[in-house]
N, C-alpha and C positions, 0 to 999 in steps of 0.2 A: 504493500500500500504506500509505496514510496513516491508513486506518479499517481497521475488522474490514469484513467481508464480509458481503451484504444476502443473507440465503437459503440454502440448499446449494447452489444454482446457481452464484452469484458466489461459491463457494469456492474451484472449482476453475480451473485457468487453464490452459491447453491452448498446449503449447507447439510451434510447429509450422514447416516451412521453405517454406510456400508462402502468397505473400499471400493470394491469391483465396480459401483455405480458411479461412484466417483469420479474412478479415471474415465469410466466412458463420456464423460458428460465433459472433461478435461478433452477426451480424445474427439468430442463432438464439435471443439471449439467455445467453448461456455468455463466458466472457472469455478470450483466444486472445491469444500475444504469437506474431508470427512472427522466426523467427531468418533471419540470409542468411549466409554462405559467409564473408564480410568485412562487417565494421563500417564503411557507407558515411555514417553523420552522422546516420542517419535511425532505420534501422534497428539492432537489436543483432544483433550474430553471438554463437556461443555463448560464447567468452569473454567479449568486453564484457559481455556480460548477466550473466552470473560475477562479475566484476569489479565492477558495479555493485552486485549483490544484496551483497557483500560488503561496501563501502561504506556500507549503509546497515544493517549489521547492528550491533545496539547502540545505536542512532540513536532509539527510541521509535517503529519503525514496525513495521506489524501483519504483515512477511511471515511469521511465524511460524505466523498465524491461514488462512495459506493450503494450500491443495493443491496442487503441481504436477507436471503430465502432460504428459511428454516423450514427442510422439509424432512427430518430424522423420524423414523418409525415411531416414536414414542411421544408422546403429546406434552408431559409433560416439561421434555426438554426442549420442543419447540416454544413454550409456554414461558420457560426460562431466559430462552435466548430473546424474544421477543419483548419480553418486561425491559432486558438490558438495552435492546436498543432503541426503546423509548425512551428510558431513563436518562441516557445518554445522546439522546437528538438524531441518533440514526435514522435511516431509512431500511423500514423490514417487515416481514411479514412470516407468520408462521404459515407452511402449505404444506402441513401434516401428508396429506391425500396427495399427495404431487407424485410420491414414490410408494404409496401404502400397497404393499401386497405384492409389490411389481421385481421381486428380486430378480426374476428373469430378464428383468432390462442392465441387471449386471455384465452381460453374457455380450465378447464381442459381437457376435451376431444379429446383436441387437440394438447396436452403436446408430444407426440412421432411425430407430427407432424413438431412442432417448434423444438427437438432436432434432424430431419433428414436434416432440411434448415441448421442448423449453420452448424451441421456437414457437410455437403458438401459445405459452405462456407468457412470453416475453410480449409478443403483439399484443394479446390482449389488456397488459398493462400502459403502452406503449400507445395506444391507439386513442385519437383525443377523440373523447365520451360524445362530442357534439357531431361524428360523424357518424350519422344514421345510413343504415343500409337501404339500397332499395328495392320499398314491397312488391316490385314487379317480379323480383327474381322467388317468390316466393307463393307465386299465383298460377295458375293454366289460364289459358286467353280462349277465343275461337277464333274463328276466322275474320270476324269484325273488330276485332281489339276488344271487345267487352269478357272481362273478369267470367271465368264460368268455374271457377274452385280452385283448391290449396295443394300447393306441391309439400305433403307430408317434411318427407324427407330433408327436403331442404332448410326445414323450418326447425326441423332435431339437429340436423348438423350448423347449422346458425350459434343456435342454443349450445352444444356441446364445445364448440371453437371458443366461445365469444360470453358465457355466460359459467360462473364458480359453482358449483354445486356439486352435492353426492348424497347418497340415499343409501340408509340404514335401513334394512328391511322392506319395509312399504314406506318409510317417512323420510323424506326428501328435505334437504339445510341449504341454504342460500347463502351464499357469503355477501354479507354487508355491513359496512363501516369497520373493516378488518375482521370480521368476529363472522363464523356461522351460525345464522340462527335457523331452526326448526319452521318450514317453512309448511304450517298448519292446514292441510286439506291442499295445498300446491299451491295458494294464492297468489303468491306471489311470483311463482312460472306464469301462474294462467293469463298474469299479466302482462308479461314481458311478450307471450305467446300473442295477447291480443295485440301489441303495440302493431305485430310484423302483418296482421289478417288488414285489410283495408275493407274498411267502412260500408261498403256496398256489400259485402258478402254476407255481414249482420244482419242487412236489408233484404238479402237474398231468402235466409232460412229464418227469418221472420214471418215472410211473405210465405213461405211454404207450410211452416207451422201451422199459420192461419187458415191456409187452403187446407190442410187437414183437418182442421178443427171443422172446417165447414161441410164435406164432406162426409168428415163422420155422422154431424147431424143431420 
């Protein structure tokens, strides 16, 4: 942390508790520190790493200029690291789920794997909030240009690129304001979901609903 950081790539630093992931994220182009359990000489566990960033706080080095992404299997040492770099004025975020379950993204073979996850984690941070997609890519047309329904798919892979979440069971968590919250009955997908559906289509199975109703009677 002696210099500023070459790129958005080398801004971020991925902090994580399994070597083999590590280098691959190192070997993807992206900078990874990995943490161990105990501070063996070699490695830092998450104190010492604490302890050092500390040490050299005031010092004239550029960790200020950096990002850090706490994503160690265990929660509550991403929980740890996170406190410290609030504490401390950093820029960080814990993303427990970034690596949870995925040891097999250790595995050379898996190296272009692990470089298409950061890279569309990084975009997604990276990408300014005010640039809205557009709903057309997200619609079927006819032949007249008039909207006639919703391209499913494209509207999950939207959502899976471009939006934080993960689901326990049946209950689905929404990351906001750094923090996942329990995103109660979906509400608050179901909204992001309506943001991308365009207005006319509401109008569409409204009008349908109604003809059914009429119908039936």
């Amino acid at each position: 942390m002696e210099t500023n950081p070459e790129g958005t790539a080398q801004t971020y630093i991925f902090l994580v508790d399994n070597q083999d992931i590590a280098l691959n994220i190192v070997m993807s182009g992206y900078q990874a520190l990995c943490l161990v359990q105990e501070d063996d000489g070699y490695y830092f566990s998450a104190d010492s790493f604490i302890e050092e960033m500390r040490a050299i706080q005031f010092t004239g080095s550029c960790q200020c200029a950096y990002h850090y992404v706490a994503s160690c299997s265990v929660k509550w040492v991403n929980d740890k690291l996170l406190t410290f770099f609030k504490d401390a004025g950093l820029g960080g975020k814990a993303v427990w789920q970034l690596f949870k379950e995925k040891e097999y993204l250790g595995k050379l073979d898996n190296q272009k794997e692990v470089e298409k996850l950061l890279e569309q984690y990084i975009l997604r941070l990276e990408r300014n909030p005010k640039e809205e997609p557009k709903l057309s890519r997200f619609h079927l047309f006819d032949a007249k240009g008039n909207v006639k329904g919703v391209r499913d798919m494209e509207i999950v892979d939207y959502l899976v690129e471009n939006v934080q979440f993960f689901v326990v069971g049946i209950t689905p968590y929404y990351y906001e304001h750094d923090v996942f919250l329990e995103d109660h009955d979906g509400v608050r997908m179901k909204y992001r979901i309506q943001k991308l559906i365009l207005l006319i289509l509401y109008k569409i199975e409204y009008s349908r609903c109604n003809a059914d109703s009429s119908n039936d009677k």
